[in-house]
MARGUZA-637099 format. One record per residue (C-alpha): x, z, y; residue number from 1; residue in one letter. Coordinates in nm, 3 decimals. Layout:
<bavos>
((X,Z,Y),NUM,"A")
...
</bavos>
This chain:
<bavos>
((0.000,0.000,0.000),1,"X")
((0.104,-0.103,0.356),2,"X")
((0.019,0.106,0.626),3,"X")
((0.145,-0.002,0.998),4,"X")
((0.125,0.251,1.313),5,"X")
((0.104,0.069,1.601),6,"X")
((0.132,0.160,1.962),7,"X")
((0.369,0.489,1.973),8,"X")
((0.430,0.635,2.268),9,"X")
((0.727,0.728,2.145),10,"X")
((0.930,0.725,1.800),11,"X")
((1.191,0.974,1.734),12,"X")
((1.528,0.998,1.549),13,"X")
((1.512,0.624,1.448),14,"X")
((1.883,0.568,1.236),15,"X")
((1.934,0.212,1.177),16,"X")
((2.210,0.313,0.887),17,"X")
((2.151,0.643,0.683),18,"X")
((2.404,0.936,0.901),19,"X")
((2.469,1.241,0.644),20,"X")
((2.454,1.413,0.976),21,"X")
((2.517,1.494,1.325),22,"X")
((2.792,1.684,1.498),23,"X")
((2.927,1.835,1.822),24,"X")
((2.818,1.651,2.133),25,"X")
((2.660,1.382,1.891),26,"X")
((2.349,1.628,1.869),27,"X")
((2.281,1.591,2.226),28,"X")
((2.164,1.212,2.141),29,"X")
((1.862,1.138,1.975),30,"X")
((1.735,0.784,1.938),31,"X")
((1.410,0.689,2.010),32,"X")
((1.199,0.392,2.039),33,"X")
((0.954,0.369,2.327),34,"X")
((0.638,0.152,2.298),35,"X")
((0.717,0.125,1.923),36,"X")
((0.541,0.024,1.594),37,"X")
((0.611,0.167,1.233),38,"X")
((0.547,0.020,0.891),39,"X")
((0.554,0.230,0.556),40,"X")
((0.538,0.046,0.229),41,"X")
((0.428,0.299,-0.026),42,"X")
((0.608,0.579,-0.006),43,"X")
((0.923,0.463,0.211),44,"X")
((1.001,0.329,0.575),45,"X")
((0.980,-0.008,0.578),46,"X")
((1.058,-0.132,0.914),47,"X")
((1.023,-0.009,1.279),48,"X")
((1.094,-0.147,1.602),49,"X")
((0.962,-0.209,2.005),50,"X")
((0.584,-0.346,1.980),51,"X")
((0.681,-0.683,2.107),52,"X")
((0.881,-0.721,1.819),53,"X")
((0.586,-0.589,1.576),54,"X")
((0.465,-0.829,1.261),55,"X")
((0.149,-0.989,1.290),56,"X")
((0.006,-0.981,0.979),57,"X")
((-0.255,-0.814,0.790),58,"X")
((-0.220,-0.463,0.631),59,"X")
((-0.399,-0.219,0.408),60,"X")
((-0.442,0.054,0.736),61,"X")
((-0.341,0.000,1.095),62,"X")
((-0.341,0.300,1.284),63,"X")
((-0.325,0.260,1.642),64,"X")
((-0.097,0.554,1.795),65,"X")
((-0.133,0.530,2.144),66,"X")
((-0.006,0.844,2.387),67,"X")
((0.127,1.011,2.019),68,"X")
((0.470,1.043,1.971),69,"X")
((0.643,1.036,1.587),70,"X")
((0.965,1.188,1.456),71,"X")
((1.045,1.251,1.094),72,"X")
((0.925,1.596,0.914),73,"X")
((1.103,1.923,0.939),74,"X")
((1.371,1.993,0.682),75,"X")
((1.343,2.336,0.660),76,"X")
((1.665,2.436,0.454),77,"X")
((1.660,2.843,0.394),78,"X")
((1.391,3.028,0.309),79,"X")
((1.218,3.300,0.061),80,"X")
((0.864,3.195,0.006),81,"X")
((0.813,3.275,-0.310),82,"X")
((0.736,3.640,-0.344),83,"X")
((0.436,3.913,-0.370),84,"X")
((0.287,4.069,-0.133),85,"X")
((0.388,4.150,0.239),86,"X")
((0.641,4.445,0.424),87,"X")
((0.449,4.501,0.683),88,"X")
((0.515,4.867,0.673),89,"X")
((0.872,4.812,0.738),90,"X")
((0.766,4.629,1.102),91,"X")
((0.630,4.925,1.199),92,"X")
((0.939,5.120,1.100),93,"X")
((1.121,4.882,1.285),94,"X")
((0.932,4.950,1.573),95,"X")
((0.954,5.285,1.522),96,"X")
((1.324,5.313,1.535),97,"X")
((1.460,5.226,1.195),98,"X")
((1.747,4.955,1.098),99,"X")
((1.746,4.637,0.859),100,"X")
((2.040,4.841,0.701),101,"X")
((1.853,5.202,0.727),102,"X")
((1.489,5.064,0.607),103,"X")
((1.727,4.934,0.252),104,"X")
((1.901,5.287,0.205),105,"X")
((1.559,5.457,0.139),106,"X")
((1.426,5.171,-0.119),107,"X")
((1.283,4.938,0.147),108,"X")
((1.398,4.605,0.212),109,"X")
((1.509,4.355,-0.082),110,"X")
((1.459,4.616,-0.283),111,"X")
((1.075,4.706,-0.247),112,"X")
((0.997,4.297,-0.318),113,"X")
((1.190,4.311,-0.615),114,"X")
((0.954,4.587,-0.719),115,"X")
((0.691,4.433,-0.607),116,"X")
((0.747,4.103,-0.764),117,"X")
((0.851,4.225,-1.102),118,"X")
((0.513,4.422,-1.125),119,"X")
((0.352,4.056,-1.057),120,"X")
((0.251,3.810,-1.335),121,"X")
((0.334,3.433,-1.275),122,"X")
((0.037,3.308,-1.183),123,"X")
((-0.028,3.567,-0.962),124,"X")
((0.315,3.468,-0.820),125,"X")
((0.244,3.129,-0.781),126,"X")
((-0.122,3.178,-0.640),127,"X")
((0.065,3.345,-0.325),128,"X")
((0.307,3.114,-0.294),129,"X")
((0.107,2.807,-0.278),130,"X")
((-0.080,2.910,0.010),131,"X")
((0.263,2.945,0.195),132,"X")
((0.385,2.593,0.109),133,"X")
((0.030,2.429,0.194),134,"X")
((0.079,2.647,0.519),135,"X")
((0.398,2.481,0.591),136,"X")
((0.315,2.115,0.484),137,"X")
((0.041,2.147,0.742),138,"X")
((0.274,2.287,1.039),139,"X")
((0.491,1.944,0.956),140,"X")
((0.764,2.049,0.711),141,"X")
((0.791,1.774,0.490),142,"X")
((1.094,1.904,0.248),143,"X")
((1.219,2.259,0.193),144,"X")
((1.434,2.516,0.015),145,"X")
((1.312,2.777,-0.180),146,"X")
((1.502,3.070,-0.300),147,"X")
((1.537,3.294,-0.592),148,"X")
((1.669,3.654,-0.527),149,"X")
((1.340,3.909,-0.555),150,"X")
((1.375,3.946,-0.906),151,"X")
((1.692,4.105,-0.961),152,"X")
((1.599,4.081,-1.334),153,"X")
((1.629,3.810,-1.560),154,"X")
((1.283,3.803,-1.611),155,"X")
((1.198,3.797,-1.285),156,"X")
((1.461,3.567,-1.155),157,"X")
((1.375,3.309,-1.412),158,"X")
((0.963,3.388,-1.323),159,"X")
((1.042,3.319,-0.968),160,"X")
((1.252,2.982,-1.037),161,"X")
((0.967,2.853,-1.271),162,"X")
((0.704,2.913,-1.007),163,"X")
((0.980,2.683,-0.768),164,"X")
((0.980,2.410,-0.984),165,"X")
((0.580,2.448,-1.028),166,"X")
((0.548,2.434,-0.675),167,"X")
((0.760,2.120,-0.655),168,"X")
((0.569,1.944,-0.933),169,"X")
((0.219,2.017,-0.726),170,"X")
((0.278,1.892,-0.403),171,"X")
((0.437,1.617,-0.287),172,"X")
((0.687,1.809,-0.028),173,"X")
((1.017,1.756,-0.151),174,"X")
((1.120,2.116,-0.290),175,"X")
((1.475,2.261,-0.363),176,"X")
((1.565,2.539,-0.573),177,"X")
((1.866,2.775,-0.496),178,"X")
((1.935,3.061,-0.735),179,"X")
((2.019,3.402,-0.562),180,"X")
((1.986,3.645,-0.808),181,"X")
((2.283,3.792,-0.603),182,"X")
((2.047,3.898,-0.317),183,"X")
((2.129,4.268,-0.347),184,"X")
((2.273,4.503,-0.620),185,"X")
((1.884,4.627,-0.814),186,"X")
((1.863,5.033,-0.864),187,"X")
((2.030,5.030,-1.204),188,"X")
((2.351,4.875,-1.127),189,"X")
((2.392,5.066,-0.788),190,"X")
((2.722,5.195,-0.893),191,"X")
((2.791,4.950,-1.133),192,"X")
((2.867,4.637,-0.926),193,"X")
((3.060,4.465,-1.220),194,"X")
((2.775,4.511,-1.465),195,"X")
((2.521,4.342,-1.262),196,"X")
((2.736,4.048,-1.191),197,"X")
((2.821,4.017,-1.561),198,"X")
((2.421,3.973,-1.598),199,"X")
((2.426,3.697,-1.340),200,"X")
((2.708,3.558,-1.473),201,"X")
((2.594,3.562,-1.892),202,"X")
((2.264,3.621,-1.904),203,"X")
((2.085,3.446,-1.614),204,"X")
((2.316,3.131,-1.538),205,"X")
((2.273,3.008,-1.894),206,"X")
((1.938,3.044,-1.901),207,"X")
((1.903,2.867,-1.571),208,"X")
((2.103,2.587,-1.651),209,"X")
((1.910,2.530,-2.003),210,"X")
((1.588,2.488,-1.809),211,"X")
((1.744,2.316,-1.513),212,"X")
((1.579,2.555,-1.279),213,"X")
((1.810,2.530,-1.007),214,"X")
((2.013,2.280,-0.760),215,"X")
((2.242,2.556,-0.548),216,"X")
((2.373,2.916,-0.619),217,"X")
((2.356,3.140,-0.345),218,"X")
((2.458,3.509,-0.272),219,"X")
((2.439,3.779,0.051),220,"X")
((2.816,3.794,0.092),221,"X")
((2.720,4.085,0.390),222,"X")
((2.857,4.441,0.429),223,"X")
((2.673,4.646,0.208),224,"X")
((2.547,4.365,-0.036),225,"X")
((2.821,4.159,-0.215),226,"X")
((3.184,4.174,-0.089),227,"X")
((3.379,3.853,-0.088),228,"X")
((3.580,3.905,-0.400),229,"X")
((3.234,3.921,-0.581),230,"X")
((3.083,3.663,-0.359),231,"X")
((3.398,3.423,-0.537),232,"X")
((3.345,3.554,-0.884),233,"X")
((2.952,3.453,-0.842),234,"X")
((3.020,3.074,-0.684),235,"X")
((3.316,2.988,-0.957),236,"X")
((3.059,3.066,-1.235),237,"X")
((2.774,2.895,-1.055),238,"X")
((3.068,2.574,-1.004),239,"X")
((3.074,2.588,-1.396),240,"X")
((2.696,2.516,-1.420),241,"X")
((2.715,2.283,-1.170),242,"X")
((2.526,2.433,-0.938),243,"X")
((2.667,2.331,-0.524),244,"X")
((2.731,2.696,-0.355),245,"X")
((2.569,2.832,-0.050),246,"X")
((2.589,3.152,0.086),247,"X")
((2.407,3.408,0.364),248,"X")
((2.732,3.532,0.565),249,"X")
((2.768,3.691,0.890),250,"X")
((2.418,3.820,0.923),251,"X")
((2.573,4.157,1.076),252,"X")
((2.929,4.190,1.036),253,"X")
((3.215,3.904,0.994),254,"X")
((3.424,3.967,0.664),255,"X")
((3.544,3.643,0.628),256,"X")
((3.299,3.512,0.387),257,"X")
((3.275,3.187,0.581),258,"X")
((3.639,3.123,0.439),259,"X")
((3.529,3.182,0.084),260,"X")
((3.199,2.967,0.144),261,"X")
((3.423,2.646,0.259),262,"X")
((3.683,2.760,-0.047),263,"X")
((3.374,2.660,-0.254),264,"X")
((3.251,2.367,-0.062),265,"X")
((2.939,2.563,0.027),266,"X")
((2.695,2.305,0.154),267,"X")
((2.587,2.537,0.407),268,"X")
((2.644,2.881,0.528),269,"X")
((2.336,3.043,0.625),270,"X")
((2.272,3.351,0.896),271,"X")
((2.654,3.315,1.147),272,"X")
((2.482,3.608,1.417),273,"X")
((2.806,3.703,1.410),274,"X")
((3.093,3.412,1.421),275,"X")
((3.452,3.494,1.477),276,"X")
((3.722,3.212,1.610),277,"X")
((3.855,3.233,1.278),278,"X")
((3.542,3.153,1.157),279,"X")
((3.499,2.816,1.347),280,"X")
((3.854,2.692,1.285),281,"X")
((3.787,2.750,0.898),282,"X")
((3.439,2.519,0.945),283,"X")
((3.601,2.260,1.092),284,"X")
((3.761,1.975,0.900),285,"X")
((3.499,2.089,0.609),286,"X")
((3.183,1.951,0.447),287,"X")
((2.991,2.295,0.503),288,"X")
((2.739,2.317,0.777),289,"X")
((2.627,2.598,0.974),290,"X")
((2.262,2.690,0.941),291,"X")
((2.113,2.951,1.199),292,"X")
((1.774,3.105,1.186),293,"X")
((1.663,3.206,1.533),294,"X")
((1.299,3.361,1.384),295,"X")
((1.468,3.586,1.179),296,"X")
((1.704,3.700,1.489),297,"X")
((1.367,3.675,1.705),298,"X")
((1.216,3.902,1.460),299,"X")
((1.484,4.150,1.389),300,"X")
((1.608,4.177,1.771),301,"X")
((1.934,4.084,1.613),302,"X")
((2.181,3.841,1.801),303,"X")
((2.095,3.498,1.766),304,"X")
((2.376,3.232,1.607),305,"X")
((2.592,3.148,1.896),306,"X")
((2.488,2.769,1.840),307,"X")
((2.676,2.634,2.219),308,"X")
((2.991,2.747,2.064),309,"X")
((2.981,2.577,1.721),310,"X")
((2.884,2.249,1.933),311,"X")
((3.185,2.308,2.177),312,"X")
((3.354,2.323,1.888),313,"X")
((3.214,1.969,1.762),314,"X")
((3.019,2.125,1.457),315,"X")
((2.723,2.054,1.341),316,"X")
((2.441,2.265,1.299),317,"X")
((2.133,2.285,1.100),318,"X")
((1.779,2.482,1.205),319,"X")
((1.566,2.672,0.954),320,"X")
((1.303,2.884,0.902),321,"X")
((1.420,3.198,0.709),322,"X")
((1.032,3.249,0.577),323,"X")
((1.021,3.600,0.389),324,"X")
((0.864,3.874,0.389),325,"X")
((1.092,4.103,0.555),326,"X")
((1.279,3.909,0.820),327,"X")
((1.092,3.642,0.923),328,"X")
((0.779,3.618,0.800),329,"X")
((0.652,3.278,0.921),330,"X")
((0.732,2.907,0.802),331,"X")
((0.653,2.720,1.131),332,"X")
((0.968,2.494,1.261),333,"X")
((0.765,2.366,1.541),334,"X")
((0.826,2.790,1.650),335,"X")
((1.180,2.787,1.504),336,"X")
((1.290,2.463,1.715),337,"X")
((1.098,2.649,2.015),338,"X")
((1.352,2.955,1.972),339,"X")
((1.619,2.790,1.920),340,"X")
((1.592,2.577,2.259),341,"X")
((1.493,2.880,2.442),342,"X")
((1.716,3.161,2.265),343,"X")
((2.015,2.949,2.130),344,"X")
((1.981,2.699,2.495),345,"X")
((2.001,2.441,2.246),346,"X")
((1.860,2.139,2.425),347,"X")
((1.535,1.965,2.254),348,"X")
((1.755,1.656,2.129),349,"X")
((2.010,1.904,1.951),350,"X")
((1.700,2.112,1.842),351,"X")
((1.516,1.838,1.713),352,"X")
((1.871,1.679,1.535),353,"X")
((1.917,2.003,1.392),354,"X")
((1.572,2.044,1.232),355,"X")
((1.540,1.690,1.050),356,"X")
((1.863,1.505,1.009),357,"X")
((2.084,1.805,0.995),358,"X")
((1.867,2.023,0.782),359,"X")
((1.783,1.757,0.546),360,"X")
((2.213,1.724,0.490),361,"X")
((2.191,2.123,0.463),362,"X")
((1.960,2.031,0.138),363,"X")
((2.145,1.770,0.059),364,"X")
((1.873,1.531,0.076),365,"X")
((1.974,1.321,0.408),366,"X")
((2.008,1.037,0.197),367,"X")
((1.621,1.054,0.197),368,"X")
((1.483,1.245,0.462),369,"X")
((1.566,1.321,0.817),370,"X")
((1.520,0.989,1.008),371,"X")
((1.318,0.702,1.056),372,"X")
((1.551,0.493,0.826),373,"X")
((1.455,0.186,0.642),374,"X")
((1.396,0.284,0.317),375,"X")
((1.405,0.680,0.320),376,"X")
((1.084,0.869,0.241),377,"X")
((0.767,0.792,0.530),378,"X")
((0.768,1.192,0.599),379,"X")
((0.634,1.202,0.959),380,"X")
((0.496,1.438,1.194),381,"X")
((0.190,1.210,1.417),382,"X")
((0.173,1.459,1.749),383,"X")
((-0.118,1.489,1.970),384,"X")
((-0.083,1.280,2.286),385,"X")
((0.237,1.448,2.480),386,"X")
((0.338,1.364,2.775),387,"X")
((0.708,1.387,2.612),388,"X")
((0.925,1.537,2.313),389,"X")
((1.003,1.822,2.526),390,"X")
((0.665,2.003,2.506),391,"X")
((0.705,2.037,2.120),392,"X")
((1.013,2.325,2.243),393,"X")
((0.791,2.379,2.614),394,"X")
((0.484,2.444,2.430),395,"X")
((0.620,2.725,2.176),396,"X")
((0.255,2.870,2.073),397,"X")
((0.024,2.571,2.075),398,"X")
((-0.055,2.347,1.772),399,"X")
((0.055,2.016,1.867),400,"X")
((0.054,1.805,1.551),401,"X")
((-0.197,1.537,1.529),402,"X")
((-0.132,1.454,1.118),403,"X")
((0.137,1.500,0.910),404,"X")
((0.259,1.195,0.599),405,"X")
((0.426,1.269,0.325),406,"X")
((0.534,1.031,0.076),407,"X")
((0.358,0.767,0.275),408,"X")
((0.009,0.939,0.240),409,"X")
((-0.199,1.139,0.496),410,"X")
((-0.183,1.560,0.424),411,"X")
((-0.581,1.652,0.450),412,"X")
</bavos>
């Protein structure tokens, strides 16, 4: 099936070859067409271009677009959505004085989801979840990573993994799976750090592997989580099983787990509140992005990822979302590229380069998604009429998506 959009105010982040990514100053340029037409065969980008130049020939649909502006779905590259329940209690605690590090020494935190999730049955798992991914499909994310790492058991690592791959058999938003059964250290191996890793390591992994339940490893290489010797230990086995490494580093305190992420060729390293000079020499010259999530800083009152020195620095960086329970409980990158041009003072062109190109290479995926490229996946956001791109950052709380495609269908 053809379908042709005709009449676009304005089409965004239009790649005439497929770019892995964006760095430095590069992410203050984003191409766009103005006036513009767009043709999806099926499920891909077909062609694109100014309307003078636009086919005249009969297809399936014709959508007329005028006043609307298009750019390419959100890659949303970090997040947690598949869980139980909520931590609401631990907002108020927040509120009411405590720490992220405090709320996790008296059996709140990572800790009270595990419980939570382990108590859960799988389809009670995956009834939850689904409601979060239809919730983000409809606020324009068209692909998305999805975490492991509130199980802390093999049983429930493996449950949450299975529900993952569910989800990404259901609905047609691309879905990743990273394995981070090396979230936090569970109850039982407190004081036996070794011991639990040995689990991840000889127990889980194989398992994993056998069912092909995951693309990435990940662990919370943080002060108080997993230090960087274990972080290394975790990554080399994960290498083994093929499985690409990615880490959460720098959330709080620098310990030079950025070094031991680009060591690994991490794809990404995931968090950087805190980035040391040291830290941004060892990024450069590397495959491994940086991938901030201003609504977890927003939500926290934590620094945000100092994203104008990284650019300076002619890095690239990606935007996500961070969705989980006790962080950042929301999904919506329309909000996340708000914070980050307001917070971060990225500009709407690095914001916007950061949430589709750039966070589809932090997946791994900008082969596919990302751009308005012939022949990647017809993922689109359709806006309401704008006056410009700039009121998707300008107006941070208002809805202002008209449809969203995926796959080259209409999301109802």
């Amino acid at each position: 099936m053809q379908t042709l959009l005709i009449n676009i105010k304005e089409l965004l982040q239009v790649r005439e070859s497929a770019l892995e990514k964006v760095c430095g100053s590069e992410m203050a340029t984003l191409p766009t067409i103005k006036n513009a037409f767009l043709l999806i065969n099926n499920d891909v980008i077909e062609d694109f271009g100014p309307m003078h130049d636009c086919p005249k020939l009969e297809y399936d649909i014709t959508i007329d677009a005028t006043g609307k502006t298009i750019l390419p779905s959100w890659c949303d590259s970090h997040t947690h959505i598949v869980y139980v329940g909520n931590r609401e209690q631990e907002f108020v605690d927040r509120i009411n004085g405590l720490s992220y590090e405090e709320i996790a020494k008296k059996g709140g935190g990572i800790l009270n989801s595990a419980k939570q999730l382990n108590e859960a049955t799988e389809d009670e798992l995956y009834q939850q979840s689904k409601k979060r991914v239809e919730e983000i499909i409809k606020q324009g994310t068209g692909a998305v990573e999805i975490k492991s790492g509130y199980g802390l058991t093999t049983a429930g690592e493996l449950k949450m993994l299975r529900v993952i791959k569910k989800l990404a058999k259901n609905y047609p938003i691309q879905i990743k799976a990273t394995f981070l059964g090396a979230h936090a250290f569970p109850k039982d191996f407190k004081d036996n750090h070794s011991g639990y890793i040995d689990l991840l390591i000889n127990e889980m992994l194989p398992q994993i592997s056998n069912e092909n339940l995951a693309d990435f490893i990940d662990v919370f290489c943080e002060t108080g989580y997993f230090s960087v010797e274990e972080t290394a230990r975790i990554l080399e086995a994960g290498k083994k099983y093929g499985l690409r490494a990615k880490i959460h580093v720098n959330q709080f305190t620098a310990i030079n787990g950025i070094e031991v992420g680009v060591k690994f060729d991490a794809l990404s390293v995931d968090h950087l509140e805190i980035v040391t000079d040291h830290d941004i020499e060892i990024l450069k010259n590397s495959a491994t992005i940086a991938v901030a999530l201003p609504s977890c800083s927003y939500f926290l009152s934590i620094p945000y990822t100092p994203a104008r020195e990284l650019i300076s620095a002619g890095l690239p960086i990606a935007l996500a979302s961070d969705y989980n329970p006790g962080s950042s409980p929301s999904g919506n990158m329309n909000f996340v590229v708000a914070t980050a041009c307001i917070k971060m003072k990225l500009t709407p062109e690095e914001a916007i380069n950061a949430a589709t190109l750039n966070g589809a290479y932090a997946m791994g995926i900008s082969h596919s998604h990302g751009s308005i490229t012939r022949g990647k996946k017809a993922n689109l956001i359709i806006t309401k009429p704008l006056n410009s791109y700039y009121e998707i950052a300008y107006y941070f709380g208002s809805d202002l998506i008209d449809q969203v495609m995926l796959n080259g269908n209409f999301v109802n």
